[in-house]
C-alpha positions as CSV (number, residue, x, y, z in Angstrom):
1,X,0.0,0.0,0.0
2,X,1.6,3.2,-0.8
3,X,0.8,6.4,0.4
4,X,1.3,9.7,-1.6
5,X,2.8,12.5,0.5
6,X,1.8,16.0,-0.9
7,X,4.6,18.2,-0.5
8,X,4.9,22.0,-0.1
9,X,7.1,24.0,-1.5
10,X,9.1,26.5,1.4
11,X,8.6,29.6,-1.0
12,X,4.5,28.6,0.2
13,X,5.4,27.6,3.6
14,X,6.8,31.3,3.9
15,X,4.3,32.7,2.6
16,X,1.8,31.3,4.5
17,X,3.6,32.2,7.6
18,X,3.7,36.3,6.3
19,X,0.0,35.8,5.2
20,X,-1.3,34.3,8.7
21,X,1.2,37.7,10.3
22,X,-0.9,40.0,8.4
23,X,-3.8,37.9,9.1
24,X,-3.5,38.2,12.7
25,X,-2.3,41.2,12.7
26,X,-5.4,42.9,10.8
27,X,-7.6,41.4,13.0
28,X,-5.7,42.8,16.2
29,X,-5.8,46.3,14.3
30,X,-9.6,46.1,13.6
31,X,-10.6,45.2,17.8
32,X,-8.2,48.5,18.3
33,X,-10.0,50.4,15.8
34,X,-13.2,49.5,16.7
35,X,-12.4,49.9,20.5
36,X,-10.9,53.3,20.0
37,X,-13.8,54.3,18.1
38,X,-16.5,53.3,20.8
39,X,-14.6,54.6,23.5
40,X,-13.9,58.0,21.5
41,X,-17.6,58.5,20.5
42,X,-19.5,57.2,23.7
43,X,-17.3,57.7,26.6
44,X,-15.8,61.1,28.2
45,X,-11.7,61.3,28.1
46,X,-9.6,63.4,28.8
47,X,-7.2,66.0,26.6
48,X,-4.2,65.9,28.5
49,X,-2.8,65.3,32.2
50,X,-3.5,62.7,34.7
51,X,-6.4,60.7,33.9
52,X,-9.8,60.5,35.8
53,X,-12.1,58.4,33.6
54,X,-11.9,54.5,33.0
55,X,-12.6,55.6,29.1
56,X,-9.1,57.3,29.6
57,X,-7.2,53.9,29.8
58,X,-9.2,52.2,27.2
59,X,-9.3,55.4,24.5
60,X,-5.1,54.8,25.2
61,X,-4.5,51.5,25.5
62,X,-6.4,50.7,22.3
63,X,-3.8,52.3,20.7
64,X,-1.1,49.3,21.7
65,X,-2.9,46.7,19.5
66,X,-3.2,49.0,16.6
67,X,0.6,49.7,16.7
68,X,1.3,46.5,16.8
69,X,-0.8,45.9,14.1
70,X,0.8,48.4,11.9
71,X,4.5,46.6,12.4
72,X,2.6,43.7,11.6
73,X,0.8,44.2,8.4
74,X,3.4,46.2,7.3
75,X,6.1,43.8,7.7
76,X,4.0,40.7,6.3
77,X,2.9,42.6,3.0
78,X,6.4,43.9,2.9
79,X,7.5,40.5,3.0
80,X,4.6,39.1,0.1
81,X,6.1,41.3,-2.2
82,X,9.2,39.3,-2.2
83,X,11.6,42.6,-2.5
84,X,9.1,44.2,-5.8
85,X,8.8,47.1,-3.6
86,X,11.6,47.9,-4.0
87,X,13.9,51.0,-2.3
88,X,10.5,52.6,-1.5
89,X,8.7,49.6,0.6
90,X,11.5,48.7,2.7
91,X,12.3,52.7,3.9
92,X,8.3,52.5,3.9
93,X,8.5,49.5,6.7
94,X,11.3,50.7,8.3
95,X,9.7,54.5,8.9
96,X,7.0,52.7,9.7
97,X,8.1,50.1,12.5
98,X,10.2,53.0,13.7
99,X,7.5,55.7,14.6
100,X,4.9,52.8,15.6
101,X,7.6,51.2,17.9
102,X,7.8,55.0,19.7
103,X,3.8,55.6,19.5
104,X,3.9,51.8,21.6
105,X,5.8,52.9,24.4
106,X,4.6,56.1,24.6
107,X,1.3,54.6,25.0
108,X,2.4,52.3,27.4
109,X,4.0,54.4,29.5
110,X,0.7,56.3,29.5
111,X,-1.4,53.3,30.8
112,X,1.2,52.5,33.8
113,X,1.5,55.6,34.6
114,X,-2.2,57.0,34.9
115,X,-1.9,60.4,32.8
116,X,-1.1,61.4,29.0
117,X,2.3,61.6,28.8
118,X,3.9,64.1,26.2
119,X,7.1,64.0,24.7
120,X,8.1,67.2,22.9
121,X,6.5,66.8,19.4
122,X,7.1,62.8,19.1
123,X,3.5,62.3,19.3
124,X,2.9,64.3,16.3
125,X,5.7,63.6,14.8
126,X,5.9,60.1,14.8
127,X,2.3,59.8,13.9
128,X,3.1,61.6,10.9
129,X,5.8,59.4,10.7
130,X,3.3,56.4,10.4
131,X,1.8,57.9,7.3
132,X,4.8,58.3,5.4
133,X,5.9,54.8,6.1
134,X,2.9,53.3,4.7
135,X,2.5,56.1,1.8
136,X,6.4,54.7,0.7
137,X,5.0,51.4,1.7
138,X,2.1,52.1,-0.7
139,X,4.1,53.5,-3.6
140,X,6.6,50.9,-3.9
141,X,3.7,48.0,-3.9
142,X,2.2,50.2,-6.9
143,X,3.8,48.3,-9.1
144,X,4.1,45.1,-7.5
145,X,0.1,44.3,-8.3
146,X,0.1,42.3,-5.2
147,X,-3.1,44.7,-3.9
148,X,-5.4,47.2,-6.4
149,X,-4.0,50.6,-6.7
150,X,-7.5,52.3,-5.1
151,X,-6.3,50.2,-2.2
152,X,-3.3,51.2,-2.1
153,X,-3.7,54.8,-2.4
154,X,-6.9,54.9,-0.1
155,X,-4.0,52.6,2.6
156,X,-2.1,55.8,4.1
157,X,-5.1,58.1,4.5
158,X,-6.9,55.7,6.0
159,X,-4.3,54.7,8.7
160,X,-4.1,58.4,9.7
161,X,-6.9,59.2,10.1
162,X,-8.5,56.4,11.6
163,X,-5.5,55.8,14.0
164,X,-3.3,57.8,16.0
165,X,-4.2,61.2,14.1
166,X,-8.1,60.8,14.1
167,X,-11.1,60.7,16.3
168,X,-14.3,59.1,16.3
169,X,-16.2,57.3,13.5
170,X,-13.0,57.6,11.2
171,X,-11.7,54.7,12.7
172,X,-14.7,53.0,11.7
173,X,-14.1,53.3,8.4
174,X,-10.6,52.0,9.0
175,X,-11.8,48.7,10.2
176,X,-13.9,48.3,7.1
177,X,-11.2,49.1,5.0
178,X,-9.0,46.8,6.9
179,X,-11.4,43.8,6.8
180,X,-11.4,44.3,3.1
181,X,-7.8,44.8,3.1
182,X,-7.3,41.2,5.0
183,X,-10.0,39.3,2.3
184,X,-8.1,40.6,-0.5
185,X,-4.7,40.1,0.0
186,X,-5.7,36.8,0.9
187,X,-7.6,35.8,-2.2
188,X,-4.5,37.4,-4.6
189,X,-1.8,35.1,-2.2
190,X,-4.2,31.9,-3.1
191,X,-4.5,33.0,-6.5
192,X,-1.1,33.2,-6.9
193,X,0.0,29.6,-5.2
194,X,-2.1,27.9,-7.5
């Protein structure tokens, strides 16, 4: 009796490991969209200084998952592309990780220590930051065909203003856009195994 083995190629293997990142990653960024924009909408927070409302830690802290998130899909569609994105995408994912990597612990260090913590300008700055990273990100994937150029160009303005730079129902849009994202990049990976 002989039994067939199917074997898998370790190009797919990879590329089922980058896929399931941004996978994961996408659905860690919508819950911190989503979260930020309930809290942001329905709850009072606070501008700046010590904290005083419970809507205060969550409207923060549901900044941690989307930073993470960012790295995340950045670096998995980064890595999809197989290097077609050339010069641009990997300054893109590097700006990127950078200025979400900051954004993180500045965050963090919010939650522990009760009160908005500001930096100088590296709030604002690095937020920025975030939207260049993922414009370069963006531009360099142009060519690549791995997502459709509306989604591409619709990627950075999106991220800003439904993340660190916006408020309210803007990061509802985001978590549309990111579901959509998420379905298909997915669909052109499969496509493109077969």
């Amino acid at each position: 009796m002989a039994s067939s083995t199917a074997t898998v190629s370790p190009q797919a293997q990879t590329e089922t490991i980058w896929l399931r990142l941004v996978q994961l990653s996408l659905a860690l960024g919508v819950a911190g969209v989503v979260v930020f924009a309930a809290v942001g909408m329905l709850f009072t927070t606070i501008s700046e200084g010590a904290f005083r409302y419970t809507a205060d830690y969550w409207y923060t802290g549901a900044g941690l998952p989307i930073a993470l998130a960012g790295i995340g899909v950045t670096l998995g569609v980064h890595k999809l592309q197989r290097g077609a994105d050339g010069r641009l995408g990997t300054i893109g994912l590097w700006v990127n990780t950078l200025a979400l990597t900051e954004l993180f612990v500045q965050l963090l260090s919010s939650v522990v220590a009760g009160a908005e913590l500001r930096w100088g300008p590296t709030y604002i700055v690095c937020s920025f930051l975030t939207f260049v990273g993922v414009a370069l990100l963006a531009a360099g994937s142009w060519r690549t065909g791995l997502l459709p150029k509306w989604m591409l160009g619709a990627w950075p303005v999106l991220w800003i203003l439904g993340t660190f730079a916006g408020t309210g129902p803007m990061a509802l849009l985001l978590a549309v856009y990111l579901v959509v994202f998420g379905i298909t990049l997915t669909r052109r990976i499969q496509a493109r195994a077969v």
